[in-house]
C-alpha positions in Angstrom: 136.8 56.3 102.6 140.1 58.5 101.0 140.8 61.6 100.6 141.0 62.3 96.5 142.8 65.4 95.1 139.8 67.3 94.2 137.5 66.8 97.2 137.1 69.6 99.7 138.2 67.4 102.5 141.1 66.3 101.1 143.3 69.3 102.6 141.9 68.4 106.0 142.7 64.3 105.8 146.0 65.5 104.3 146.7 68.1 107.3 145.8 65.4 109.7 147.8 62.7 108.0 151.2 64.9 108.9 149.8 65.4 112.5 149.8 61.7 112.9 153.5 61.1 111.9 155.3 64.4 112.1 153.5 65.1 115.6 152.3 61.6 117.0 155.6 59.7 115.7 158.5 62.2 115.1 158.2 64.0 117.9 157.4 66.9 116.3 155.0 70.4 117.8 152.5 72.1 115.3 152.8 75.7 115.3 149.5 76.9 116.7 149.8 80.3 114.8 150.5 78.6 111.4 149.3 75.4 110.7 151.8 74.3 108.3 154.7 74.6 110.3 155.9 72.0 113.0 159.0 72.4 114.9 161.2 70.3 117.3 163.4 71.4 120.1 165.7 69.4 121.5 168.8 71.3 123.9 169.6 74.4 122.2 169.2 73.1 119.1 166.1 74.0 116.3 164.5 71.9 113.8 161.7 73.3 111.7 159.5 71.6 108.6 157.5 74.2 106.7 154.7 72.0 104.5 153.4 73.1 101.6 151.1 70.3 99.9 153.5 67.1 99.7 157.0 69.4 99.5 158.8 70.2 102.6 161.1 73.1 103.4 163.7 71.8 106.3 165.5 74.7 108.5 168.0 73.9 110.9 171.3 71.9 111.7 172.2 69.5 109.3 172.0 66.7 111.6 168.9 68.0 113.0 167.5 67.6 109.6 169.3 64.1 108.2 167.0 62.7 111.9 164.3 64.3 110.9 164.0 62.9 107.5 164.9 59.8 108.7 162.2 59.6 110.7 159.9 60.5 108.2 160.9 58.3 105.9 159.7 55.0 107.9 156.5 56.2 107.2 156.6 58.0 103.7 158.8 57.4 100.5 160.5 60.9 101.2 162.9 62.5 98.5 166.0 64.3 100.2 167.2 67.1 97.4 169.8 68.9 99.7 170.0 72.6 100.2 167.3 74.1 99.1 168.0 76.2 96.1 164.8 76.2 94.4 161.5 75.6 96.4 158.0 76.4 94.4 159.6 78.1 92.2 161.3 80.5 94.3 165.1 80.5 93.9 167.1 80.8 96.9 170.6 82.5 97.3 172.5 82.8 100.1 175.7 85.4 101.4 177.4 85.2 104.6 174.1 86.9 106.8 171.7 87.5 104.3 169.4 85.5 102.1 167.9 86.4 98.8 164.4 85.0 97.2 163.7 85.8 93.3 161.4 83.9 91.0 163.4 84.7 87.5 162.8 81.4 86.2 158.8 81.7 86.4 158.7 85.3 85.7 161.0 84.3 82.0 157.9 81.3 81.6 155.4 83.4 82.4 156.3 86.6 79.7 157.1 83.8 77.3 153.7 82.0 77.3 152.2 85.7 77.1 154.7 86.7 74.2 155.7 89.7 75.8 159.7 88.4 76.7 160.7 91.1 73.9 158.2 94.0 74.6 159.0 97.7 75.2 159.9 98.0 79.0 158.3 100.2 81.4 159.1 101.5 84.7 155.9 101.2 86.9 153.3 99.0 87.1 150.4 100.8 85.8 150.0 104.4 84.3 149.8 107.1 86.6 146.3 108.6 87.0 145.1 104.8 85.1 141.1 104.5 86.1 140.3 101.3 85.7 136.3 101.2 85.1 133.6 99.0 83.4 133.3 100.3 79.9 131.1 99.3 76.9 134.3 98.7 75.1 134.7 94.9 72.9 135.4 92.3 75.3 138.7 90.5 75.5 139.1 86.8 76.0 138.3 86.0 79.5 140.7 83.0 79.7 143.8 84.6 78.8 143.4 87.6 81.0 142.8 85.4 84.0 145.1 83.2 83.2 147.6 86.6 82.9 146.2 87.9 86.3 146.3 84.3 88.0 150.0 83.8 86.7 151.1 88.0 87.8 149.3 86.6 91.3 151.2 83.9 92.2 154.7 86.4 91.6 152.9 88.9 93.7 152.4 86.6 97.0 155.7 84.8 96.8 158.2 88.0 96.2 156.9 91.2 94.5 155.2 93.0 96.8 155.8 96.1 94.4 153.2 94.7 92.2 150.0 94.2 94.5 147.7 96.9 94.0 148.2 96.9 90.1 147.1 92.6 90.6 144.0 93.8 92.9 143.2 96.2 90.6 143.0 94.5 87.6 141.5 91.5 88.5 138.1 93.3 89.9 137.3 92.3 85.8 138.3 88.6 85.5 134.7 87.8 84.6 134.4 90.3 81.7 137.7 92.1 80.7 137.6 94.9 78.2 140.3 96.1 75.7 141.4 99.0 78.6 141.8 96.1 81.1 144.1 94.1 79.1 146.0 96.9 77.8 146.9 97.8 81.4 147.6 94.0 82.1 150.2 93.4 79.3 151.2 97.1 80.4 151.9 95.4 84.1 153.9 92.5 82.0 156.0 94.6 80.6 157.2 96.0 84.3 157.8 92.5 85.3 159.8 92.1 82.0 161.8 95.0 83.1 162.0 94.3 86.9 162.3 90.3 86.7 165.8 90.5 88.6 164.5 92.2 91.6 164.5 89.9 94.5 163.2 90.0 98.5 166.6 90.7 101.1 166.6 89.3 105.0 169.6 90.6 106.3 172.5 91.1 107.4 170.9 91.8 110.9 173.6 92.8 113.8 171.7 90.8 116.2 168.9 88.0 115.0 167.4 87.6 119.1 166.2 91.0 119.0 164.3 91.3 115.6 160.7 93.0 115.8 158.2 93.9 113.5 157.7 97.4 111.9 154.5 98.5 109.4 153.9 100.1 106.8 150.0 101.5 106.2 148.5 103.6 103.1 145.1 104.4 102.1 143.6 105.6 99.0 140.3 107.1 99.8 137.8 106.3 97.7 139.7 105.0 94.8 136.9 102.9 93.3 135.2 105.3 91.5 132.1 102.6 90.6 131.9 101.8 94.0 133.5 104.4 95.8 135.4 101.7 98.0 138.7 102.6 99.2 142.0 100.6 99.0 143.7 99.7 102.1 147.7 98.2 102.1 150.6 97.2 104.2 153.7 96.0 104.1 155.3 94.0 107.1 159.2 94.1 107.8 161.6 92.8 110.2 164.6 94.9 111.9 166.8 94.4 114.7 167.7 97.1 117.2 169.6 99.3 115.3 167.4 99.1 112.3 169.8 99.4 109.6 168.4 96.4 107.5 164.5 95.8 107.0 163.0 92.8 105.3 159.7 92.9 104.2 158.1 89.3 105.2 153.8 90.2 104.2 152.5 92.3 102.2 148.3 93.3 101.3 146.9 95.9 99.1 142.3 94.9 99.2 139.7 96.8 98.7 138.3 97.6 102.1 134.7 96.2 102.4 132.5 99.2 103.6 132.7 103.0 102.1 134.7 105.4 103.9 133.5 108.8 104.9 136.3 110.7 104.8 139.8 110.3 104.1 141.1 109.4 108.3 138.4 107.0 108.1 140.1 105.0 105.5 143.6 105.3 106.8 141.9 103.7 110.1 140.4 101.1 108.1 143.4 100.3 106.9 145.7 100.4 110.1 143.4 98.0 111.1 144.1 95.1 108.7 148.0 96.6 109.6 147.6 96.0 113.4 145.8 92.7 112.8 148.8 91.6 110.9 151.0 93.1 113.3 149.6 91.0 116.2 149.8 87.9 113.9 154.0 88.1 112.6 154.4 89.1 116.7 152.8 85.9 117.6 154.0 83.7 115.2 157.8 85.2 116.0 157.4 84.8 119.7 156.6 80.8 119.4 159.4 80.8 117.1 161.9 82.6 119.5 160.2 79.9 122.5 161.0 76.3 119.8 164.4 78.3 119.3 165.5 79.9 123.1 165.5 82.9 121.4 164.3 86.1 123.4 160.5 87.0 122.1 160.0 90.3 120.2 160.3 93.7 122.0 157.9 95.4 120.8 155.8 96.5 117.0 155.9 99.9 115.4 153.3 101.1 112.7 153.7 103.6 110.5 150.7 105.5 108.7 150.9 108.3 105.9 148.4 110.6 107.3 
């Protein structure tokens, strides 16, 4: 009869539980790219609520906002915390044009809790030439590595892009990690340690009504060397027209499911989970520019090291 934290179809009664106010009673359109995002247009002006579980992420005027929360609150006991500085644990600074997102504060927690917030630093993620491989070495603790790996993975989806293939890579052994494996985790701690200030930049763009996507693809051909699986990545940025500022906005670095034959095969592979992407952000963008009588996106370009 309820939906109870826990349950598998308690994300779904949720989801449909901000439909029926946000949607049925706000007044409110559900993005049809990305189901946690519902905007409202009203004149030329923008209101936008990004949902994330029970926290909401408000963008546009202030006044736009105070209504919308409003409304909402005649139907939820809502919590109004004012401009957003921290949201799930991402901090959020802003210039005049440009906005910066770090996560200082959990990467501090997180080097603490794994007593390496006083290690020797190190410059790159993993060890040039490192082959990470199933040896008949001692087995490490499996809870601590994954909690390690599952703590690195949350940093890695929210702002450090710079640290996605070393995650990918390492946790292929959550389910029985070796002494190499955790070496070369607490070696990818100590580059966090060193790199914890780094943050993700949007802006300053001359002209926000023309922004359009440009990629970023790379192979590594046959990289596994148990399963001779290659690893395919991207990274997704905005620009305007003049492209003197990009922002990177996604990211992926995965093991690409089948073998490739040969190293052009890979780099396809991988343009192809780029392109797919592509077509997604251009989407996405394009209902966004529509809520926001903004012009759509010109056009994407899709660069591949071959």
């Amino acid at each position: 009869m309820k939906g109870l934290y826990g349950l598998k179809q308690s994300g779904r009664i949720w989801n449909e539980e901000w439909d029926r106010y946000l949607v049925g009673k706000c007044g409110f359109k559900r993005s049809m790219e990305d189901y946690a995002v519902y905007f409202k247009c009203e004149k030329e002006d923008a209101c936008w609520a990004l949902i994330w579980v029970d926290d909401v992420l408000w963008i546009g005027p202030r006044g736009r906002v105070d209504e919308a929360i409003a409304s909402l609150g005649k139907y939820f006991p809502v919590t109004d915390l004012g401009k957003a500085h921290f949201f799930l644990g991402i901090e959020i600074k802003r210039t005049p044009g440009t906005i910066a997102l770090n996560q200082v504060a959990y990467t501090k927690k997180i080097l603490e809790r794994f007593q390496q917030d006083n290690s020797h630093l190190v410059s790159t993620p993993m060890n040039p030439g490192t082959r990470l491989l199933d040896t008949d070495e001692p087995p490490e603790d499996e809870s601590t590595y994954r909690s390690i790996i599952g703590s690195l993975m949350y940093l890695m989806l929210c702002t450090r892009p710079d640290i996605a293939y070393a995650v990918g890579a390492l946790s292929k052994f959550s389910s029985n990690p070796k002494k190499s494996h955790m070496l070369a985790a607490r070696h990818l701690l100590r580059y966090v340690n060193k790199t914890a200030s780094l943050s993700l930049h949007f802006g300053p763009f001359q002209n926000t009504t023309t922004l359009c996507p440009v990629l970023y693809s790379d192979a590594d051909w046959a990289g596994d060397q148990e399963t001779w699986r290659s690893t395919g990545a991207y990274v997704c940025m905005l620009t305007d027209a003049t492209m003197s500022s990009k922002s990177a906005v996604s990211w992926s670095s995965k093991k690409q499911q089948t073998i490739a034959l040969s190293s052009t095969e890979a780099e396809y592979m991988a343009l192809t989970q780029a392109a797919k992407e592509a077509i997604w952000v251009t989407r996405f963008m394009t209902e966004l520019s529509a809520s926001s009588m903004e012009e759509t996106p010109k056009g994407t370009t899709l660069y591949a090291d071959n």
